[in-house]
N, C-alpha and C positions, 0 to 999 in steps of 0.2 A: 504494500500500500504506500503509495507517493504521497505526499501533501500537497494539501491542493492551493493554487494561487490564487489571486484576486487582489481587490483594493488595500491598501494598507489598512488594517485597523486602529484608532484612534480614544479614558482615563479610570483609574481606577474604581471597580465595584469591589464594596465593602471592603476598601482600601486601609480606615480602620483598625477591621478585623482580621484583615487575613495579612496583608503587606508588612502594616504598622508595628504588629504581633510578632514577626520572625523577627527584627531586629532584636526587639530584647531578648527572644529566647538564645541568640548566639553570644551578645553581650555576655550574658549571665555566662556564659563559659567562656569564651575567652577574651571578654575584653574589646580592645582597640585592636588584638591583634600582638605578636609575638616578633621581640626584633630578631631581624634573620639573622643568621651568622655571617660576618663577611670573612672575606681569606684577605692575608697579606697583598695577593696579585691582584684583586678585585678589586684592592682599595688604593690601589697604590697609584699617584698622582705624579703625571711627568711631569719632568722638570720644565718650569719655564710659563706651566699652564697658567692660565687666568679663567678667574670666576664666570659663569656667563650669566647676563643679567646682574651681575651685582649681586646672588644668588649664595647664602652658606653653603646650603642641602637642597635636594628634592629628593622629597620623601615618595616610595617607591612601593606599592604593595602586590602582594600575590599570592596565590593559594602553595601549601604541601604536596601540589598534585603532578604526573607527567603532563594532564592536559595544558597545566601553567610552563612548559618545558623551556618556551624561549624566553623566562624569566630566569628561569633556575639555569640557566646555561649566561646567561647574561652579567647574571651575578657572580659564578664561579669561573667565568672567562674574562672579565672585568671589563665586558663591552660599553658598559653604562659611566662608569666612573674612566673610563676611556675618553668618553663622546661630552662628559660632563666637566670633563678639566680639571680645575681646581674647586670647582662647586662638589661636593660631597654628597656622593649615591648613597641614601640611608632607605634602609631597606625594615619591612614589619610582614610578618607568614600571616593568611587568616584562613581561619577551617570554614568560613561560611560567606555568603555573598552580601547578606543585609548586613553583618558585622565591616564589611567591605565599604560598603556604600555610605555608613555612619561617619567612617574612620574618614573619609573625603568629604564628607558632608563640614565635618566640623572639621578641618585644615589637616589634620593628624597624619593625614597623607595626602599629594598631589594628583600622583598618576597609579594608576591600577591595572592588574589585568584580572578581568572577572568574566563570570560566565553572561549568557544572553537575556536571561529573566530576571538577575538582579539589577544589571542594566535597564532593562524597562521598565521596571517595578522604581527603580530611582530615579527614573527620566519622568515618568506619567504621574509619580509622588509630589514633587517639585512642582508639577505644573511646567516639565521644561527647561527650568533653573538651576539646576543641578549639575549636569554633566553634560559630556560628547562622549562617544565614541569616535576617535581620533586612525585606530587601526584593527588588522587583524592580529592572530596570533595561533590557533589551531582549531584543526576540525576533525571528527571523530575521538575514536576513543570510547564511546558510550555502549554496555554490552545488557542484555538482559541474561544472567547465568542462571542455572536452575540446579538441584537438586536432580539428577537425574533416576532415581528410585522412586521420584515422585512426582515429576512431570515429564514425559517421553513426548510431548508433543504441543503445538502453540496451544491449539486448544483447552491443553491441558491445564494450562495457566487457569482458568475458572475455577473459583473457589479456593484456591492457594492464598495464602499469605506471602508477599512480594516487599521488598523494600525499596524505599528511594531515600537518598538523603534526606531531604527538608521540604514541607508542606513550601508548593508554588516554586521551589527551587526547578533548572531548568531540567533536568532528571523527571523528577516528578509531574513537573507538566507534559513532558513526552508517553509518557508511561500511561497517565490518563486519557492522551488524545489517542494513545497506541489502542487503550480497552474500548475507546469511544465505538473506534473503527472495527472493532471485534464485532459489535453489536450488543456489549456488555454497558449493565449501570453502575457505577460506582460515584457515592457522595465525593464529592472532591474533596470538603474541607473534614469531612469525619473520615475516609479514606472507607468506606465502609460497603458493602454491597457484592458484585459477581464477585468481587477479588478483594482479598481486603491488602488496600496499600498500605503499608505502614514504614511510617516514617524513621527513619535511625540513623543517626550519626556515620558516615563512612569509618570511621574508628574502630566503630562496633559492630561494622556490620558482620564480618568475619565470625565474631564470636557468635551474636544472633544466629547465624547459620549454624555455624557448630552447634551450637546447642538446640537446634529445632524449634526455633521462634520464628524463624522465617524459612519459608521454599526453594526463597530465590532472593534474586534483586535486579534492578534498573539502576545501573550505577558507572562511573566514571572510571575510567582508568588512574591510578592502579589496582584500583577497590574490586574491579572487573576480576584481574587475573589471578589477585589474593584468596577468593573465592574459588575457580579452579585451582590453584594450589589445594583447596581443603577439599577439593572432589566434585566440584562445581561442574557442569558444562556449559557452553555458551549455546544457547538455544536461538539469541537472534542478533545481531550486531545490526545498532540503531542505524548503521551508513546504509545498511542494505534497502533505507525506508525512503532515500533523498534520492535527487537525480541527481547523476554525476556522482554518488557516494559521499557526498560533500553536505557536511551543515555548519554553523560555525559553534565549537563548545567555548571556548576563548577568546575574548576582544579586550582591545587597550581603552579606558577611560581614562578621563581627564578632567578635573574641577573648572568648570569654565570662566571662574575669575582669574585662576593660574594662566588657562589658556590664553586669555587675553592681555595679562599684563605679563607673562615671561613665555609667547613664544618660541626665542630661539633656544629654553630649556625642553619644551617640549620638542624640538625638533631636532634635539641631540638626544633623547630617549627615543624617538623612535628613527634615528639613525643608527643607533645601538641595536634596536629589537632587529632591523633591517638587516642588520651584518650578522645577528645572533641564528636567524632562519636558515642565512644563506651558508652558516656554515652548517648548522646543524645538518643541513638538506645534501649536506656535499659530505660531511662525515658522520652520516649517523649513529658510528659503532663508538665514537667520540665522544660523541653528543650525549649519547644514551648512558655512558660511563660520568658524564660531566652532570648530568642533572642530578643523578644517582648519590654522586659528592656532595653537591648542594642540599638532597632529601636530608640526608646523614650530616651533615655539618647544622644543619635547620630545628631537626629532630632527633638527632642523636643516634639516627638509627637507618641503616639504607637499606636498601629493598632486595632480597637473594634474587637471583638469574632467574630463577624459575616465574619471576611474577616481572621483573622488566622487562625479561626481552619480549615476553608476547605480546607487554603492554605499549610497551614504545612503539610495535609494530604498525598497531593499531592507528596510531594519529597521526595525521600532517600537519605540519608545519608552511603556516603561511600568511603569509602580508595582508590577504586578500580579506575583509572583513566580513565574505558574504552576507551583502547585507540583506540580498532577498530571501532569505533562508531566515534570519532576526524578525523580518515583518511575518514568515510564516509561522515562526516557534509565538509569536504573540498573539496571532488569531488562534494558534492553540490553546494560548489560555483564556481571553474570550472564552473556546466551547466549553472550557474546562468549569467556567462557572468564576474564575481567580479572579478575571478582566474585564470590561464593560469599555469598549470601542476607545482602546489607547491611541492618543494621538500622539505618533511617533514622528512626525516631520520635525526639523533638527535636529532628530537624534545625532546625526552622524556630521563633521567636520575632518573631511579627507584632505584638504588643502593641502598641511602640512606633511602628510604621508605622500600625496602625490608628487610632492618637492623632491623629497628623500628620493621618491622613485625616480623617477626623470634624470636625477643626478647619476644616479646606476642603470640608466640606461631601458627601464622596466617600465612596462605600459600601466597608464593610470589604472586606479579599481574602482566600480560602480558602488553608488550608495544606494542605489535601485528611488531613486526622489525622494528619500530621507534624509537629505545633507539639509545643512544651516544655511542663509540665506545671507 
């Protein structure tokens, strides 16, 4: 089943309830977010550099995950504090997207890379005011694994207990639009009905499964492959669902007061991400060793062979912000019940990515009539 296209959708239903609500609940565990670990090489400032904008820091955040890879590679290759001079790459880890969106809300951080729902959820929040979408960063990576002693087939999936990360997180709204198109009902915000979705931390999902609280899951890389490690199968890989296999799980924001008043910091961040893709894409066995470093310098703890490599496999890396695949994961959540006719026009400010690109020689990327005006 492809998703279907049509007009962009346009502000929050029961924005309150459902939106307003996920921030605190990630607050309440971690915060603003966890400072990253920098290395020596990542931080280290050549000689001679100058500030840009008059600028100490830009503060820099991103997820624990592979699907944030050309963060974790940017940081542990020091592409950023490269492209940033003597301005200071300060870097904060965040486990969830509304805790994301807070941290840039209230200055704590500049630029992000977050997934596609918390992005809309803090675009359509705002009224607008909030943020851009400045670039791409990956696509794929998203699997639904199963229990194979208990679900032998899509069908099967009925009546199971399924996990997604976070109520309206971009996972979970896939997942519901996935049951929509089954012909099955489920309550979006109680998770309740032909399936029941239930919500879990990717932390825990692992143990959930171990322990038979959950079937399965709809979940992100690496959270996908830790799951077949414990005996998981993958029963559907979400690319299989796009045209072209392509959707976007990762995009760069950007606090659009920053954006305005210290352009050419933003445009040494994503001259950094630009270089950080191109190498990744050129030595992925590299790449996939370098993000691994950053996991484990981050958290203490990096990820055995058995859950990277197939998890790395799974994602692209790319500039490209597909942005018609963002207007389509948002009329999914309209159906889902989340969303009530977002207007996403502005979302997106490519200007400066398409600079970057032009300079490398690389054809501009479409915001499909979502850019800013």
């Amino acid at each position: 089943m492809r998703p279907r296209t049509g007009a962009p959708a346009a502000s929050l239903r029961r924005a309150s309830a459902v939106v307003a609500a996920l921030p605190l609940l990630a607050l309440a565990a971690c915060g603003y977010g966890s400072q990253a670990a920098g290395t020596p090489a990542a931080q280290q400032v050549a000689a001679g550099a100058e500030k840009i904008d008059g600028l100490d820091s830009v503060k820099i955040g991103y997820f624990g995950n592979l699907t944030h890879g050309t963060a974790l590679v940017g940081v542990r290759k020091g592409y950023f504090q490269k492209e940033l001079g003597a301005t200071a790459a300060r870097y904060q880890v965040f486990n969830a997207g509304p805790s994301e969106i807070e941290a840039l809300n209230s200055g704590s951080i500049d630029i992000g890379w977050i997934g596609p729902s918390p992005a809309i959820n803090g675009y359509t929040k705002s009224a607008g005011k909030s943020l851009r979408i400045i670039g791409g960063s990956a696509s794929g990576g998203v699997k639904l694994v199963v229990n194979p002693e208990k679900i032998k087939s899509l069908k099967d999936v009925k009546g199971k207990k399924i996990a997604t990360p976070q109520l309206g997180n971009t996972q979970d709204v896939a997942f519901l639009n996935w049951i929509s198109e089954q012909g099955w009902k489920v309550d979006a915000e109680s998770g309740r009905g032909d399936v029941s979705v239930v919500r879990t931390d990717n932390k825990i999902t692992p143990d959930a499964y171990r322990s038979g609280s959950v079937d399965g899951a709809w979940v992100p890389e690496p959270t996908a492959s830790k799951l077949v490690a414990e005996g998981a199968k993958v029963l559907l890989d979400e690319a299989d669902l796009w045209p072209d296999k392509k959707f976007v799980i990762t995009n760069i924001i950007v606090r659009q007061e920053f954006l305005k008043q210290h352009p050419k910091a933003v445009e040494a961040v994503l001259r950094a991400s630009v270089e950080a893709n191109k190498w990744i894409n050129a030595h992925p066995d590299e790449a996939k060793a370098a993000a691994n470093e950053q996991l484990e310098a981050d958290s203490g703890k990096a990820l055995p062979a058995a859950v990277v490599d197939p998890a790395w496999k799974s994602i692209q890396f790319t500039d490209d912000p597909l942005a018609a695949t963002l207007d389509t994961e948002a009329r999914h959540a309209v159906k889902a019940g989340l969303l009530e006719k977002p207007d996403l026009s502005g979302i997106y400010d490519l200007t400066l990515l398409d600079k970057v690109l032009e300079a490398e020689g690389a054809a501009a990327v479409d915001d499909a009539g979502l850019g800013a005006k």
